[in-house]
C-alpha positions, -999 to 999 in steps of 0.1 A, spaced: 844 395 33 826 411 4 829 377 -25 831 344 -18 860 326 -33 850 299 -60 863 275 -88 894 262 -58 904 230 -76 900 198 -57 905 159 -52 874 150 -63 871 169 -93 906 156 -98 896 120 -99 869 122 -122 873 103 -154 879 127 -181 852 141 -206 827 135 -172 804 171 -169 816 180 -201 794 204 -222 809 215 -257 786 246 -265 790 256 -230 829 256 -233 825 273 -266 806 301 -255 824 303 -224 860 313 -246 837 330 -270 836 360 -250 863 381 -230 845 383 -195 862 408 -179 844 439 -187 808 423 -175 826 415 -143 835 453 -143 803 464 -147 790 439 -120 813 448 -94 797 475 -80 773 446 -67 798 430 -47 785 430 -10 816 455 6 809 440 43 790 411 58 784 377 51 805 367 16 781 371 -18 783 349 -50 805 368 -68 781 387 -94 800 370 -127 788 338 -115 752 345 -107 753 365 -140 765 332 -166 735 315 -142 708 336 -155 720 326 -191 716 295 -187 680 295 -170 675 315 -209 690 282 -229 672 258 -207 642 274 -200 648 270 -162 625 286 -132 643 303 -105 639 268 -86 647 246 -114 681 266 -120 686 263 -83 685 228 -82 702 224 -121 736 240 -102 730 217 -77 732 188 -98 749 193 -129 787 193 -129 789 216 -167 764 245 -153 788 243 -122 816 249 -146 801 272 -170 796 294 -137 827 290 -122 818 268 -91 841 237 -79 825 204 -69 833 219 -34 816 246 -38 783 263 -28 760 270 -53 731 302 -51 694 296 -41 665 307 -56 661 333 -37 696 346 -46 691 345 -80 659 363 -80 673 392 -59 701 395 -86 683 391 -117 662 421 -94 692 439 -86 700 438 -124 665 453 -137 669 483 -110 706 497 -124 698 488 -158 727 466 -156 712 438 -180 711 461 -210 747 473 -203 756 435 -205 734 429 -235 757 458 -249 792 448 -239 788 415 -256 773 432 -289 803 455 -287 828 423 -284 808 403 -313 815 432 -336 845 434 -327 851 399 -343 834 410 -368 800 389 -367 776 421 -370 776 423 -409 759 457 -406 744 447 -442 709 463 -429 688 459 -401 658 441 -397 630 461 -370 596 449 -359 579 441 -328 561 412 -316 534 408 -287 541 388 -253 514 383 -234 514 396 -200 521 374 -166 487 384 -150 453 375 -161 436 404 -180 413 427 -163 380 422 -161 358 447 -186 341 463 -155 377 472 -143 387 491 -175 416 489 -201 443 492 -167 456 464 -148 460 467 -110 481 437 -109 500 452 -134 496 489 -144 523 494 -170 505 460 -191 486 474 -221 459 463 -244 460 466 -284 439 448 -310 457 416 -330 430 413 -358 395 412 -345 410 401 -312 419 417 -279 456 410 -265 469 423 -233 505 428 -222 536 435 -237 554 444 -273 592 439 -278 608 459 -304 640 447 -321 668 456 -344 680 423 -359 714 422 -378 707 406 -411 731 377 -422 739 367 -391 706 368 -373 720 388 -340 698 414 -322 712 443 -323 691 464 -296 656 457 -282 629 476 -262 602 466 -243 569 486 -244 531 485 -235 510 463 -259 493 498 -268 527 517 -278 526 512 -318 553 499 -334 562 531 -356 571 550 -324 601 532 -311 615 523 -347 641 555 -351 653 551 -319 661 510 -337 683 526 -365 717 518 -357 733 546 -381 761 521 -390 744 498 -411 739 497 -451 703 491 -454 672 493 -430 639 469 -437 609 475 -423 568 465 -431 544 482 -441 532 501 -407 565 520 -405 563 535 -441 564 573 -435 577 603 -454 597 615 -426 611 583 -417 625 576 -453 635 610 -454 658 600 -425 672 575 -438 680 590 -471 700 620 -453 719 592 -427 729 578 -463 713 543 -453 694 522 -478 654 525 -474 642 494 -473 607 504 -463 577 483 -476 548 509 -491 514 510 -476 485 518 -498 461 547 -486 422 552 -492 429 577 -518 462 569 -532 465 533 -546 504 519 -547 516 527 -580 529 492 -597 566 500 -588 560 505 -552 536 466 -553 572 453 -574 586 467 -548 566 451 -518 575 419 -532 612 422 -534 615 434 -500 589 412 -483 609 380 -479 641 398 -465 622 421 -437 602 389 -430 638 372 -415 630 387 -386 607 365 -376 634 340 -369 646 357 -337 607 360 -324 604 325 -334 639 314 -318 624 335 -285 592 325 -284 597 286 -291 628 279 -278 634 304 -251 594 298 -242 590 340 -242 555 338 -256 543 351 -219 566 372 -198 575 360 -163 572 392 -143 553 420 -135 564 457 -149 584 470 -178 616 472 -155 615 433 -146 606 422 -180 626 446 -201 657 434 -180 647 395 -190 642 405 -225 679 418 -227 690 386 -209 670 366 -237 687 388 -265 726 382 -246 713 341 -244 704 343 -281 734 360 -294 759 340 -278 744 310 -288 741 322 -324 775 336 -324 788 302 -310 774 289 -342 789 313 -365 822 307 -356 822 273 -353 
């Protein structure tokens, strides 16, 4: 009752040739990481009665790799199905059951409702710096838009979605966009995200930023549209580097060391890029898959745990 037992060695697994279902970067990020305190934090999903669960772990390390392989909820389904490593990577025997679709939408929803995707996201940060990958050197913060998973209202309708409320519009140049902004903290040198929040299009970027600051790193690099007196004020008393382009006003020109300026620190905040980039072509995050900030904010998290382990795997390698 409560968890079904998995991973029981067999014959058949037994008798296969050596090296067959063998996936190096899955094996590597699979000792990468001490797994113990996510199962911790998933066991209060165990089912206590009824009809034995996946145990959460599993269904978890599945989820990641739907991020890597940019895998629906059916395609994952039928990827544990069929391929011995994602059996392995998750735990499951050859004998084994693996989770359906449904399942795995129902957890991934399970995890959006207790928040329990951000708590992974920050168990495994906590373990990376505890190796020591977080340089902490500065931090790189900026947002980028993802459009939303529902077609944009109609002008008669207004600037709110009723197929999805918490959606918002904002203006990318001369264009409309409607959806969603994700704004991250990356760690710079090593490229991991550091923390990430998921807003309304509409939400500017300045207004989430502070709440970016980590407090433990040297430096903090930011464009233009966070440059504020306040801000770098901040900064200055936390004893952190400002590393805050300058933005010119109507009546007050930049002054030639603030353009010097501007040019030293463009190309390090612009390294940021990379993670939206690495999200947006290789994860295939350029539209989010679900409806709400809940849903979406949870699969951003899963994207940012995906990203770091697989950039961490490469770090120490």
């Amino acid at each position: 009752m409560g968890q079904r037992r998995i991973g029981q060695a067999s014959l058949a697994e037994a008798l296969l040739p050596a090296g067959v279902g063998c996936n190096r970067r899955l094996e590597r990020i699979a000792a990468l990481i001490d797994w113990a305190p996510m199962e911790r934090l998933l066991a209060p999903l165990r089912a206590p009665t009824g009809r034995p669960g996946y145990p959460p772990l599993a269904l978890f390390r599945a989820l990641l790799l739907a991020q890597w392989y940019q895998l629906s909820d059916p395609g994952l389904e039928e990827a544990l199905a069929d391929r011995l490593s994602f059996r392995r990577f998750c735990g499951f025997g050859l004998d084994d059951g693996t989770p359906d679709e449904t399942t795995l939408c129902r957890f991934r929803g399970t995890l959006a409702e207790r928040g329990l995707a951000e708590a992974l996201f920050a168990e495994v940060n906590r373990q990376l710096d505890a190796r020591g990958l977080m340089l902490k050197a500065g931090t790189l913060i900026d947002a980028t838009l993802v459009e939303a998973a529902v077609a944009r209202p109609p002008a008669s309708e207004g600037e709110v979605s009723t197929k999805d409320p918490e959606a918002g519009f904002t203006r990318r140049g001369r264009k409309s966009f409607f959806g969603f902004k994700a704004h991250v903290a990356v760690d710079l040198g090593s490229d991991l995200v550091r923390e990430a929040v998921l807003t309304g299009a509409e939400v500017g970027d300045s207004v989430v930023a502070d709440a970016l600051v980590q407090g433990d790193e040297a430096a903090v690099f930011m464009d233009k549209a966070y440059d504020s007196a306040p801000r770098r004020a901040a900064l200055a008393e936390a004893g952190i580097t400002d590393g805050i382009m300058h933005r010119a006003h109507a009546r007050r020109p930049l002054a030639p060391w603030q353009r010097w300026m501007n040019v030293v620190l463009a190309p390090i905040r612009a390294r940021v890029e990379r993670s939206f980039g690495t999200l947006k072509r290789s994860y295939g995050w350029r539209r989010v898959r679900y409806r709400g900030l809940a849903r979406n904010g949870a699969h951003l998290h899963l994207l940012c745990t995906a990203l770091n382990l697989r950039r961490a795997e490469r770090l120490v390698a």
